[in-house]
PyMOL Python script that loads the backbone (N, CA, C, O; Angstrom):
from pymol import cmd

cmd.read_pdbstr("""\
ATOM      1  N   UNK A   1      36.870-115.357  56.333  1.00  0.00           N
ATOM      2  CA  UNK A   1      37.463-115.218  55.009  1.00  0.00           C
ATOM      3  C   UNK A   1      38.951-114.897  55.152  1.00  0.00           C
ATOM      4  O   UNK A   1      39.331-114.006  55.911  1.00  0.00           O
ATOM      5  N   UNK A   2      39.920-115.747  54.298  1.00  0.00           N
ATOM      6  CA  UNK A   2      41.284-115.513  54.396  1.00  0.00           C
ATOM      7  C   UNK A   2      41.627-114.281  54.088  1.00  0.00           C
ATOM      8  O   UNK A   2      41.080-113.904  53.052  1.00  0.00           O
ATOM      9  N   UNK A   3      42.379-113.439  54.626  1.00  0.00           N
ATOM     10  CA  UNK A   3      43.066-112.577  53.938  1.00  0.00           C
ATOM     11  C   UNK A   3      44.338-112.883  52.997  1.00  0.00           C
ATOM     12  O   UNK A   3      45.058-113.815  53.357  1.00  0.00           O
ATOM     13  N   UNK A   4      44.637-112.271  51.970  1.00  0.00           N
ATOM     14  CA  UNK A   4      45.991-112.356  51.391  1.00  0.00           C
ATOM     15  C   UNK A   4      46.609-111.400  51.289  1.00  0.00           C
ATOM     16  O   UNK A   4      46.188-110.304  50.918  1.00  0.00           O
ATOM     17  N   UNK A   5      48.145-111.793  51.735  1.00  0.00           N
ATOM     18  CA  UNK A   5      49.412-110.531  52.512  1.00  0.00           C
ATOM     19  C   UNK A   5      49.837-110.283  51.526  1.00  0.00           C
ATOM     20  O   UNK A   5      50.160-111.224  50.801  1.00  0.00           O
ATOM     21  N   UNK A   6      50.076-108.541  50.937  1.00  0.00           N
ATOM     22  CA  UNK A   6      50.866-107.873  50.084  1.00  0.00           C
ATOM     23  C   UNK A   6      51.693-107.333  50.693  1.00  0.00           C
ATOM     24  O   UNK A   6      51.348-106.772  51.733  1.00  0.00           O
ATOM     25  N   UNK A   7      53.217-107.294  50.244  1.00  0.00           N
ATOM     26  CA  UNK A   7      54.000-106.327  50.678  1.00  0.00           C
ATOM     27  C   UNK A   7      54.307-106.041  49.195  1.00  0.00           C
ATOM     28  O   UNK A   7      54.465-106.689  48.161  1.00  0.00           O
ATOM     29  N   UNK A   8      54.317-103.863  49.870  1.00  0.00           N
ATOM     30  CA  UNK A   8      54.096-103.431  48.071  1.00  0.00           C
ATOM     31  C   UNK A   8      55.456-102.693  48.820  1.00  0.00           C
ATOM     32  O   UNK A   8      55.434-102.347  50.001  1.00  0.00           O
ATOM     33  N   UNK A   9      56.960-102.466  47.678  1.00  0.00           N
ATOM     34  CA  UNK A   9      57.933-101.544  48.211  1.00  0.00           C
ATOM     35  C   UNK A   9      57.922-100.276  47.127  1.00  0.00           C
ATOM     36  O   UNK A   9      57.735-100.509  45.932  1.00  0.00           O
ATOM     37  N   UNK A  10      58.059 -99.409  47.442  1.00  0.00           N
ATOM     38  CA  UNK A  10      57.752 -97.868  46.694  1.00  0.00           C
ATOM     39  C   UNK A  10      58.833 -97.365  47.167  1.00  0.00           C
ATOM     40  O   UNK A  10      59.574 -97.820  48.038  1.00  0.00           O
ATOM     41  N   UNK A  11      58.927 -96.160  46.413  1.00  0.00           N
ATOM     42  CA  UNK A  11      60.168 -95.304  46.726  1.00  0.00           C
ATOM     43  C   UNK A  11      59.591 -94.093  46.238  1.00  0.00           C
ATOM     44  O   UNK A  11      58.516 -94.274  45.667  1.00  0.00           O
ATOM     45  N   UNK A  12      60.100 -92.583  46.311  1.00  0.00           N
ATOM     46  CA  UNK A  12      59.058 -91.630  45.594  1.00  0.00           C
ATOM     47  C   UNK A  12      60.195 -91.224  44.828  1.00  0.00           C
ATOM     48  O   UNK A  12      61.421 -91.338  44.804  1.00  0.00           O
ATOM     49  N   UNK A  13      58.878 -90.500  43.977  1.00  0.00           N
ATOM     50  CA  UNK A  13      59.315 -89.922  42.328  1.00  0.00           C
ATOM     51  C   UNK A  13      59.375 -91.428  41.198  1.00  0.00           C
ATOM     52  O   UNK A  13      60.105 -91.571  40.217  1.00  0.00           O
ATOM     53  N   UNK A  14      58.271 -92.478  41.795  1.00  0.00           N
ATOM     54  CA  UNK A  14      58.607 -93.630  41.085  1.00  0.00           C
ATOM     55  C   UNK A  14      56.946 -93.750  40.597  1.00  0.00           C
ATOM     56  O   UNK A  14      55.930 -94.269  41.059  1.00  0.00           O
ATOM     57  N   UNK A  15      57.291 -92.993  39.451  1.00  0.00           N
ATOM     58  CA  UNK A  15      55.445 -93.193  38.465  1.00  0.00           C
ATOM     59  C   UNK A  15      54.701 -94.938  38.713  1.00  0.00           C
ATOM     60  O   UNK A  15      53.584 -95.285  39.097  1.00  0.00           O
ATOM     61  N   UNK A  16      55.651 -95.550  38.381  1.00  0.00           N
ATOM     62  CA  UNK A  16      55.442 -97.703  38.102  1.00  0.00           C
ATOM     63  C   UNK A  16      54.607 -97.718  39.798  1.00  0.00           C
ATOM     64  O   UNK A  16      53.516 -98.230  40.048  1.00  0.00           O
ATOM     65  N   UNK A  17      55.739 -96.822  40.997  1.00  0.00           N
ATOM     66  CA  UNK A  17      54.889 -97.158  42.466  1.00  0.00           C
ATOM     67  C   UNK A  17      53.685 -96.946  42.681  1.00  0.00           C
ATOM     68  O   UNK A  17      53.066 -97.757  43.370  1.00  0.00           O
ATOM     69  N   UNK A  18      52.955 -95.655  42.082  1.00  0.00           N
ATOM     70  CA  UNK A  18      52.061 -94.772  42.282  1.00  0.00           C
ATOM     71  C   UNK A  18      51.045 -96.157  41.409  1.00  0.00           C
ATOM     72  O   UNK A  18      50.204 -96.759  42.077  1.00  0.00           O
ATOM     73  N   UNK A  19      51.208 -96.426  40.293  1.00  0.00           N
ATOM     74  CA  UNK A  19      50.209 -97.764  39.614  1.00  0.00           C
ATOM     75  C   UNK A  19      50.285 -98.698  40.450  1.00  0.00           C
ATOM     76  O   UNK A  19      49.236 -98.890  41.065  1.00  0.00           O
ATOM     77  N   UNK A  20      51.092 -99.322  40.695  1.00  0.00           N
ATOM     78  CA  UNK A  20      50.660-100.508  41.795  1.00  0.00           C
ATOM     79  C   UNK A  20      50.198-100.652  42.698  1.00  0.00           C
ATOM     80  O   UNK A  20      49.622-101.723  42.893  1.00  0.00           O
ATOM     81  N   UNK A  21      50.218 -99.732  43.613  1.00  0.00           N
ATOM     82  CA  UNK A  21      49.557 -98.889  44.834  1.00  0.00           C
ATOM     83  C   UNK A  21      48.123 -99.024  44.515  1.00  0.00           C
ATOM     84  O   UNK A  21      47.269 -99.745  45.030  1.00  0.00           O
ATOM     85  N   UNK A  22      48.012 -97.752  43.081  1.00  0.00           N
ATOM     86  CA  UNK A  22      46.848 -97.601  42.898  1.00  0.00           C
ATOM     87  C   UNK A  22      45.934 -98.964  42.816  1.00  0.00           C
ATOM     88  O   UNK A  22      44.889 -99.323  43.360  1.00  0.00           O
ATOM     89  N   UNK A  23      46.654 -99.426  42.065  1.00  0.00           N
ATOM     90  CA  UNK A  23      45.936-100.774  41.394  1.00  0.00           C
ATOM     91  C   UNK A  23      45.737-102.013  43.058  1.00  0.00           C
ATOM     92  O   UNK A  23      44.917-102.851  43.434  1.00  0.00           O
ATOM     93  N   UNK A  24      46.453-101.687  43.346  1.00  0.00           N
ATOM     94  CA  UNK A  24      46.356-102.632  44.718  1.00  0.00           C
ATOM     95  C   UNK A  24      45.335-102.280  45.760  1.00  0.00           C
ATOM     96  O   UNK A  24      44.934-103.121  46.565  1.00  0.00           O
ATOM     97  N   UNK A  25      44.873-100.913  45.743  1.00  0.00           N
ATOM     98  CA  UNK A  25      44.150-100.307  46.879  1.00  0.00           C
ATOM     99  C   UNK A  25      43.091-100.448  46.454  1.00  0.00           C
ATOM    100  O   UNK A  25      42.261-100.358  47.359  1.00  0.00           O
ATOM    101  N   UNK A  26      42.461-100.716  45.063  1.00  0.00           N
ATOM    102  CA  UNK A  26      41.268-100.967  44.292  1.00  0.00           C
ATOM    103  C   UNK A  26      40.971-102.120  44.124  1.00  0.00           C
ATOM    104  O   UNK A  26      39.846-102.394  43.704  1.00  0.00           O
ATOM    105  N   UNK A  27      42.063-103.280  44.454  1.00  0.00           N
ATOM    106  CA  UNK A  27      41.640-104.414  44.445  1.00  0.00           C
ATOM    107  C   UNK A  27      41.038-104.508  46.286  1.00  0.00           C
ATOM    108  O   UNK A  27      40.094-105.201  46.666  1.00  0.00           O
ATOM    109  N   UNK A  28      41.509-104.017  46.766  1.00  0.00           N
ATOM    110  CA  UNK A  28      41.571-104.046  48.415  1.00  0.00           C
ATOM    111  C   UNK A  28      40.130-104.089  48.622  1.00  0.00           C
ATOM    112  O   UNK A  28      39.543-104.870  49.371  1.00  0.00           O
ATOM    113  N   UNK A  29      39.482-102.958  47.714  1.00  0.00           N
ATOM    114  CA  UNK A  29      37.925-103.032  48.087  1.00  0.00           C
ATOM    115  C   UNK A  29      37.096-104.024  47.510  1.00  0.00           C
ATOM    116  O   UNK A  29      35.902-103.773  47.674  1.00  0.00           O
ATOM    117  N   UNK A  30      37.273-104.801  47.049  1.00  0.00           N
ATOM    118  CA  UNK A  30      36.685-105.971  46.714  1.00  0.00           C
ATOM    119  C   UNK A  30      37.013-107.437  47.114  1.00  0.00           C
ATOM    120  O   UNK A  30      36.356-108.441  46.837  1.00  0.00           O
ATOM    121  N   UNK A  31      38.063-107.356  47.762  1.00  0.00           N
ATOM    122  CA  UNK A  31      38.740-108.820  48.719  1.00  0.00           C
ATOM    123  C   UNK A  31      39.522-108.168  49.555  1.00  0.00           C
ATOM    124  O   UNK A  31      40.144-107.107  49.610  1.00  0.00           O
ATOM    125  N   UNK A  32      39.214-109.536  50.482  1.00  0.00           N
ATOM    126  CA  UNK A  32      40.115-109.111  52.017  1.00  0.00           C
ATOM    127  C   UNK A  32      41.688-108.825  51.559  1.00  0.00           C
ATOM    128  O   UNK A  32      42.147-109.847  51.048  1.00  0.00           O
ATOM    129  N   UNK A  33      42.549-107.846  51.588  1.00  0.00           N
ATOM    130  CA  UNK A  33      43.662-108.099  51.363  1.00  0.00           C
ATOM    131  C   UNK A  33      44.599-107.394  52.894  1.00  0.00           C
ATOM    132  O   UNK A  33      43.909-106.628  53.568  1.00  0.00           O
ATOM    133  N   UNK A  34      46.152-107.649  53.434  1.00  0.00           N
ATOM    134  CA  UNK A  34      46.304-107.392  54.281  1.00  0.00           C
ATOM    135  C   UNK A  34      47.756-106.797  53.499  1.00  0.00           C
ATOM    136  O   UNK A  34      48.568-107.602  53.043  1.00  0.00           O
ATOM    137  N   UNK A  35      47.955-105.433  53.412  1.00  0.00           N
ATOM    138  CA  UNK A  35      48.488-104.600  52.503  1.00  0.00           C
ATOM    139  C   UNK A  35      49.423-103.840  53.339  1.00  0.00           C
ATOM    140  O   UNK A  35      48.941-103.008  54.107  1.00  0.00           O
ATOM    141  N   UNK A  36      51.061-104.057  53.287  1.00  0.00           N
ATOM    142  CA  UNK A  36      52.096-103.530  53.777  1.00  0.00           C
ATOM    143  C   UNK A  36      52.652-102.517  52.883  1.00  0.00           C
ATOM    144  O   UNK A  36      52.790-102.983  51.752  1.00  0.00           O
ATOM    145  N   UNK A  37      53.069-101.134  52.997  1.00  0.00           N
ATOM    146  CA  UNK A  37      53.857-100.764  51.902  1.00  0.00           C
ATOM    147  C   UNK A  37      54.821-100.120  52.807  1.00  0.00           C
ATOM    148  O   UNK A  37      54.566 -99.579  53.883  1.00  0.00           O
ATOM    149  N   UNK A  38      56.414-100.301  51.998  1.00  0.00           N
ATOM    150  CA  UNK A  38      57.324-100.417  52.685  1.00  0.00           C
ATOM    151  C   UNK A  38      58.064 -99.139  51.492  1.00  0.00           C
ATOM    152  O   UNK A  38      58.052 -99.195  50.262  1.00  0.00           O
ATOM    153  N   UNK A  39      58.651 -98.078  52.365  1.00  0.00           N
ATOM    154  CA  UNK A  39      58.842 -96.815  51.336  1.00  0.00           C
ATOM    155  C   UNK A  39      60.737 -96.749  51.536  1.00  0.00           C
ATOM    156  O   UNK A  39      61.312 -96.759  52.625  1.00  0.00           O
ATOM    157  N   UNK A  40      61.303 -96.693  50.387  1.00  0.00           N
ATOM    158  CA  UNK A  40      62.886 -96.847  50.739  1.00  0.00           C
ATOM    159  C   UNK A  40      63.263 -95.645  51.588  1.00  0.00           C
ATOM    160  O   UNK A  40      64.270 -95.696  52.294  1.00  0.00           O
ATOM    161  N   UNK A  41      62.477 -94.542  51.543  1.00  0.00           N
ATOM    162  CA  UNK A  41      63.308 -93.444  52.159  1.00  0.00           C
ATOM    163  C   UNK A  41      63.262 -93.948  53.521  1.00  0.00           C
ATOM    164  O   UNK A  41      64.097 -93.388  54.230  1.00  0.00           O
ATOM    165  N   UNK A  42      62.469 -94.935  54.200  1.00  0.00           N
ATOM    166  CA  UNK A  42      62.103 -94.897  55.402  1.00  0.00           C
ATOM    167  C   UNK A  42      62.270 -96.277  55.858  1.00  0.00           C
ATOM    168  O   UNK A  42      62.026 -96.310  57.064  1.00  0.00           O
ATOM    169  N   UNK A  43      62.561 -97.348  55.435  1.00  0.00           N
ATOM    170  CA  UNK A  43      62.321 -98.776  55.644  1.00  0.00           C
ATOM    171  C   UNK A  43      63.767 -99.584  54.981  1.00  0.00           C
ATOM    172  O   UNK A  43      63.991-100.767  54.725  1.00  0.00           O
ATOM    173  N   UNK A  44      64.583 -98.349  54.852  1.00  0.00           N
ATOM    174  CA  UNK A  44      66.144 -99.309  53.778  1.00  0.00           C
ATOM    175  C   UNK A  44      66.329-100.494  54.831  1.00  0.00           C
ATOM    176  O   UNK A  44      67.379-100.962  54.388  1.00  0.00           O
ATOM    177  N   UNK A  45      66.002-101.306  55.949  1.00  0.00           N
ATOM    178  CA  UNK A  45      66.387-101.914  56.768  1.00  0.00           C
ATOM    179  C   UNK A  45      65.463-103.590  55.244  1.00  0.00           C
ATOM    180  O   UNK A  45      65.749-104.436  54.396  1.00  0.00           O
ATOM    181  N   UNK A  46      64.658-103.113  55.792  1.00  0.00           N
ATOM    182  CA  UNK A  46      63.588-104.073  55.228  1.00  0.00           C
ATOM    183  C   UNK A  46      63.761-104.285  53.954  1.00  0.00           C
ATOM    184  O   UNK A  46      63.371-105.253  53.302  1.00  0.00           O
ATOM    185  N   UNK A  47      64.589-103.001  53.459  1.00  0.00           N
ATOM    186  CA  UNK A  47      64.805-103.435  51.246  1.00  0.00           C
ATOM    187  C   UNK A  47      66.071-103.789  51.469  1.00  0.00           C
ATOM    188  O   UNK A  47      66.509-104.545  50.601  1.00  0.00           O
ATOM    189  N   UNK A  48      66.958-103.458  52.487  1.00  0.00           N
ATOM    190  CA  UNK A  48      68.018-104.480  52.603  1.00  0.00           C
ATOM    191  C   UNK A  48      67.822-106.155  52.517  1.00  0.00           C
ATOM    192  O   UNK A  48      68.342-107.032  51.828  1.00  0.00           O
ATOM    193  N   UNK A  49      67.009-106.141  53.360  1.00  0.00           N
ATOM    194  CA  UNK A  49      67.226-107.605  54.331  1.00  0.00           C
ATOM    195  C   UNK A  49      66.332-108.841  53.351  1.00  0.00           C
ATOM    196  O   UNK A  49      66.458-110.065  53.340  1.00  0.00           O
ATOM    197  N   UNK A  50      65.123-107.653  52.333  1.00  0.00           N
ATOM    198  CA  UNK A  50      65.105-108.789  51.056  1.00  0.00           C
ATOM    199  C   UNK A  50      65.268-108.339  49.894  1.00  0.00           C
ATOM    200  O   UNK A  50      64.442-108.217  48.989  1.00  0.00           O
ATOM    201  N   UNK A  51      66.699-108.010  49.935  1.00  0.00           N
ATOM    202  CA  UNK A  51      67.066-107.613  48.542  1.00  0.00           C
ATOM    203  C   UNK A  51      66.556-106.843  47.275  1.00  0.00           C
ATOM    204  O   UNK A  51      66.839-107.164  46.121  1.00  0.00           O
ATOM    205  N   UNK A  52      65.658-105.639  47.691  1.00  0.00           N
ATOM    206  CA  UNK A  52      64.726-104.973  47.118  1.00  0.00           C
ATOM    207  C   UNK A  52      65.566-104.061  46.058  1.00  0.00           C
ATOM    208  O   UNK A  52      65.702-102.943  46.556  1.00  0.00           O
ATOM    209  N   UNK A  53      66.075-104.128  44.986  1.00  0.00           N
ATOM    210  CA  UNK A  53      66.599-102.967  44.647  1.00  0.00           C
ATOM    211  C   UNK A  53      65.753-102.042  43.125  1.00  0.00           C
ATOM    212  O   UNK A  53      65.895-100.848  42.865  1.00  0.00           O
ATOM    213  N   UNK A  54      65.028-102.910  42.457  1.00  0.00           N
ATOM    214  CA  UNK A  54      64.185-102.146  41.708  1.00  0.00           C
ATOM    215  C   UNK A  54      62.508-101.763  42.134  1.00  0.00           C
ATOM    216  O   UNK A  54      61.729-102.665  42.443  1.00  0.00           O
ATOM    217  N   UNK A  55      62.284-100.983  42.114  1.00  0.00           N
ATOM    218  CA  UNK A  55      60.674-100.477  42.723  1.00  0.00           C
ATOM    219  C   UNK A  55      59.870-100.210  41.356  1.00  0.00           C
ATOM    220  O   UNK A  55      60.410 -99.734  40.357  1.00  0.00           O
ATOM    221  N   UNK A  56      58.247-100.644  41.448  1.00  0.00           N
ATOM    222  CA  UNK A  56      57.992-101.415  42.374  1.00  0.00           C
ATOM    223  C   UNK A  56      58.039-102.617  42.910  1.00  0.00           C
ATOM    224  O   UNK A  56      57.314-103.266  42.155  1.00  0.00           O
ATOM    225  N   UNK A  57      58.495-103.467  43.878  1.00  0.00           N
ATOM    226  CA  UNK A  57      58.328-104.753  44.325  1.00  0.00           C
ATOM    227  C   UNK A  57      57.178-105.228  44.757  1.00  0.00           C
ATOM    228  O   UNK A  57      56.857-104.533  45.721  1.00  0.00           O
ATOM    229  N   UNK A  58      56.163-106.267  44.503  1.00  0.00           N
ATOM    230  CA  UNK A  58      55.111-106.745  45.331  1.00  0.00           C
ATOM    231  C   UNK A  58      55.407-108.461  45.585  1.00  0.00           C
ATOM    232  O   UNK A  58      55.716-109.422  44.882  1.00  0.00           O
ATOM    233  N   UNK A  59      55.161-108.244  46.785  1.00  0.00           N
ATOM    234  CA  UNK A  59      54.786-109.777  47.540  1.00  0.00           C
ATOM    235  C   UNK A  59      54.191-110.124  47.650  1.00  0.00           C
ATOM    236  O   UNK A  59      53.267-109.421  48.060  1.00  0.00           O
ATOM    237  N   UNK A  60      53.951-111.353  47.485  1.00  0.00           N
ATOM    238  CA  UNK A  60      52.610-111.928  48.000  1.00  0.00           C
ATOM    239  C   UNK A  60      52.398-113.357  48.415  1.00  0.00           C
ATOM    240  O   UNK A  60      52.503-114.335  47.675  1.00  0.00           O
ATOM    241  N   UNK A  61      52.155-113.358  49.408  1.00  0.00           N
ATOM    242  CA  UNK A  61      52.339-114.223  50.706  1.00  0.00           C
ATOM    243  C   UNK A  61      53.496-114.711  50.846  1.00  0.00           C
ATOM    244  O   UNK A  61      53.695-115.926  50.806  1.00  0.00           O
ATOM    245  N   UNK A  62      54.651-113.622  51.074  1.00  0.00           N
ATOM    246  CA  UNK A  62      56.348-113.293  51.507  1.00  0.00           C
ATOM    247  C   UNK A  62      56.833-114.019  50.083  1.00  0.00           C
ATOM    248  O   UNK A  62      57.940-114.530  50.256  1.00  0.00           O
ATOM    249  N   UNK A  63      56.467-114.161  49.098  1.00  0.00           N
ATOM    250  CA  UNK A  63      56.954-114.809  47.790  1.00  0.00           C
ATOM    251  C   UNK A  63      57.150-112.948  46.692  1.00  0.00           C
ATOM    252  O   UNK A  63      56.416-111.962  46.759  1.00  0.00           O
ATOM    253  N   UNK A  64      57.995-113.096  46.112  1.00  0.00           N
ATOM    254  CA  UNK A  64      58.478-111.995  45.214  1.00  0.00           C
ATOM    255  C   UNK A  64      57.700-112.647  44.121  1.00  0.00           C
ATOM    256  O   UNK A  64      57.946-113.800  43.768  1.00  0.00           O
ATOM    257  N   UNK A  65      56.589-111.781  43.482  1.00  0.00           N
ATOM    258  CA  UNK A  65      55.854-112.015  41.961  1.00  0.00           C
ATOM    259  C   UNK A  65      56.124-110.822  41.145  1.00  0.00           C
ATOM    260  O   UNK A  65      56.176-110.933  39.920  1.00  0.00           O
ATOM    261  N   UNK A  66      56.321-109.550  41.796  1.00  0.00           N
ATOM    262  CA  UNK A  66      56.960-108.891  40.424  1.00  0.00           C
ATOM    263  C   UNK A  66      57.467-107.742  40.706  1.00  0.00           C
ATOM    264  O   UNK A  66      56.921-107.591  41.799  1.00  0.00           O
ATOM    265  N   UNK A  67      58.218-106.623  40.536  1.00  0.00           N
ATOM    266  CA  UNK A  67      59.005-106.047  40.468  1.00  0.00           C
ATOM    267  C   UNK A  67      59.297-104.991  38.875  1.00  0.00           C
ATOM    268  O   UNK A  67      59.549-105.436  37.754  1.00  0.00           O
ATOM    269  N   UNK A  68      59.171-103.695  39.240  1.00  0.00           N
ATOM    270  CA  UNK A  68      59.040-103.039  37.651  1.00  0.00           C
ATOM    271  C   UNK A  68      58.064-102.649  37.341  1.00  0.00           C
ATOM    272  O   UNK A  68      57.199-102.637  38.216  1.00  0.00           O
ATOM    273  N   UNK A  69      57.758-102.220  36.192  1.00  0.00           N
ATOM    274  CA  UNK A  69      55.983-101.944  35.548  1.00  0.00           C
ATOM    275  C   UNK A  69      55.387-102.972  35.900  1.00  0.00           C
ATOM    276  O   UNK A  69      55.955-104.057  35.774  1.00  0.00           O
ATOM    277  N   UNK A  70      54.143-102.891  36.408  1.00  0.00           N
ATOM    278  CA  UNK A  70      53.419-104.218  36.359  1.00  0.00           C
ATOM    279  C   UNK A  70      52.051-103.668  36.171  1.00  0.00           C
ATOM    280  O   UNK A  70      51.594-102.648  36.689  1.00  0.00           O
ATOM    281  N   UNK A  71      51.188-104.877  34.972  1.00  0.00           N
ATOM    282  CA  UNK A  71      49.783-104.023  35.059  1.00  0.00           C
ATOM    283  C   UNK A  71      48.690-104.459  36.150  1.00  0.00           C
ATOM    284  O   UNK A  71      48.738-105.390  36.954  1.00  0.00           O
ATOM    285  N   UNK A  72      47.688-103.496  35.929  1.00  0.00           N
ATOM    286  CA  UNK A  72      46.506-103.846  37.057  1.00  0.00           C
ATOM    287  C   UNK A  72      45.936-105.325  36.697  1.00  0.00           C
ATOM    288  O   UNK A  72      45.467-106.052  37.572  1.00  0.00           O
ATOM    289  N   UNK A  73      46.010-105.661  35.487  1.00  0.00           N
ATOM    290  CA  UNK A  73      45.390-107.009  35.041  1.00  0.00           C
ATOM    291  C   UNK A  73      46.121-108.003  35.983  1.00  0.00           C
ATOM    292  O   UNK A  73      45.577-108.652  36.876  1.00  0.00           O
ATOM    293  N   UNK A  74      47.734-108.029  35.575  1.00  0.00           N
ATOM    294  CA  UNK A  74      48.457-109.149  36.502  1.00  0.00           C
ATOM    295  C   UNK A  74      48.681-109.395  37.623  1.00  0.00           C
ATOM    296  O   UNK A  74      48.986-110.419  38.236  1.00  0.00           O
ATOM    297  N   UNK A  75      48.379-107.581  38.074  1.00  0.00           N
ATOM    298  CA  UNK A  75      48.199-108.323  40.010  1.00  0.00           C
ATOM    299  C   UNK A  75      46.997-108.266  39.977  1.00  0.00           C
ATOM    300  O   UNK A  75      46.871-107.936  41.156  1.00  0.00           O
ATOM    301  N   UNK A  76      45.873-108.316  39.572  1.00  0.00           N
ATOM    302  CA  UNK A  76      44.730-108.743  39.833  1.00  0.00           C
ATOM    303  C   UNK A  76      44.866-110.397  39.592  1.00  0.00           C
ATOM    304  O   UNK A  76      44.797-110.995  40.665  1.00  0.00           O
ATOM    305  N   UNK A  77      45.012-111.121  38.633  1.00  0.00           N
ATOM    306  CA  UNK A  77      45.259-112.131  38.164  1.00  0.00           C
ATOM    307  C   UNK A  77      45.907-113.001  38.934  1.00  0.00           C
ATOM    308  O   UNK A  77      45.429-114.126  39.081  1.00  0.00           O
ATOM    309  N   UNK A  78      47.300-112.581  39.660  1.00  0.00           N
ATOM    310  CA  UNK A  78      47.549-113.211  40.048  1.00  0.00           C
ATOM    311  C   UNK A  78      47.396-113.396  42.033  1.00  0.00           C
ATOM    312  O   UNK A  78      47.829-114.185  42.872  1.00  0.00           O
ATOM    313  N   UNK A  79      46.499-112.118  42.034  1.00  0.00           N
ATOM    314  CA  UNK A  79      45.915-112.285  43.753  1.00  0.00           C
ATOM    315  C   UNK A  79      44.966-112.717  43.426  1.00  0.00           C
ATOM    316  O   UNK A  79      44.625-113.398  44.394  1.00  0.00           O
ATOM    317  N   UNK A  80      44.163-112.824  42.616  1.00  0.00           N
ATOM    318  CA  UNK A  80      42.837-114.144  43.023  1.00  0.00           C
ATOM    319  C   UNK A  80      42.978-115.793  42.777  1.00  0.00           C
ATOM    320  O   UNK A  80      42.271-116.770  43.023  1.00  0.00           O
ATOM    321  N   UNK A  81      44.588-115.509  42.011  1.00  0.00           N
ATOM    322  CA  UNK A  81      44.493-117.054  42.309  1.00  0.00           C
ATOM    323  C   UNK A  81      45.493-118.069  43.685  1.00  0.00           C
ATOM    324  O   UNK A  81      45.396-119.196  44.169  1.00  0.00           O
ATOM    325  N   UNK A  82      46.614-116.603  43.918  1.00  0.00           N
ATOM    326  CA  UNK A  82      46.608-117.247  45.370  1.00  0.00           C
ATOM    327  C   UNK A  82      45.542-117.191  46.726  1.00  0.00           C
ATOM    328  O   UNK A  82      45.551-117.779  47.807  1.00  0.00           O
ATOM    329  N   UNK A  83      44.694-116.255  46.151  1.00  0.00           N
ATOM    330  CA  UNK A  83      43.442-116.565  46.998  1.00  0.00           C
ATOM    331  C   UNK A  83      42.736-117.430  47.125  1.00  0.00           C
ATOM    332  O   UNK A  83      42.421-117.912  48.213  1.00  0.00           O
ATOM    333  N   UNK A  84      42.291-117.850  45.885  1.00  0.00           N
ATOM    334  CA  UNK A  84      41.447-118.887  45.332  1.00  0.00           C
ATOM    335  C   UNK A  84      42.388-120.794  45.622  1.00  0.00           C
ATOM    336  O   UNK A  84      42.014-121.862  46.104  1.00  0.00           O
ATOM    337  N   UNK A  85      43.220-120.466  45.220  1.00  0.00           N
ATOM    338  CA  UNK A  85      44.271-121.928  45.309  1.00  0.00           C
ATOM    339  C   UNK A  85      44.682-122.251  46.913  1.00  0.00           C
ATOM    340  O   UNK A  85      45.399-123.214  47.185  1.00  0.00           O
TER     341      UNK A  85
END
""", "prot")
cmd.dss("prot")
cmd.show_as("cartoon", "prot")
cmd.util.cbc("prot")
cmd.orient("prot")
């Protein structure tokens, strides 16, 4: 079974990070997912090098889908259909 690659970027004291996270680690248990999270205090190399400047950022399969509030519906929504496709 394929896995599909998230890179989630967080930063702390960022409420929007703590939901996507959440929402991402709950999808985790129900499909293979292969889940990077990349934290600014610790990784500015990596939010440099792809231009990360609002949190949260999620990737998915090295493609930028969203950035900001995002709900649990739309990254659910939209990881089963690059799974599925």
């Amino acid at each position: 079974m394929r896995k599909v690659r998230l890179e989630v970027f967080i930063e702390s004291g960022c409420k929007a990070c703590v939901g996507a996270l959440y929402s991402i680690r709950n999808l985790q248990s129900g499909m293979p997912l292969d889940v990077i999270v990349y934290r600014r205090e610790k990784n500015k190399d990596v939010f440099r090098e792809r231009k990360v400047v609002i949190t949260p950022a999620i990737f998915i399969e090295g493609v930028l889908m969203f950035y900001g509030e995002v709900s649990p519906e739309d990254i659910k929504k939209k990881v089963y259909s690059v799974y599925s496709g």
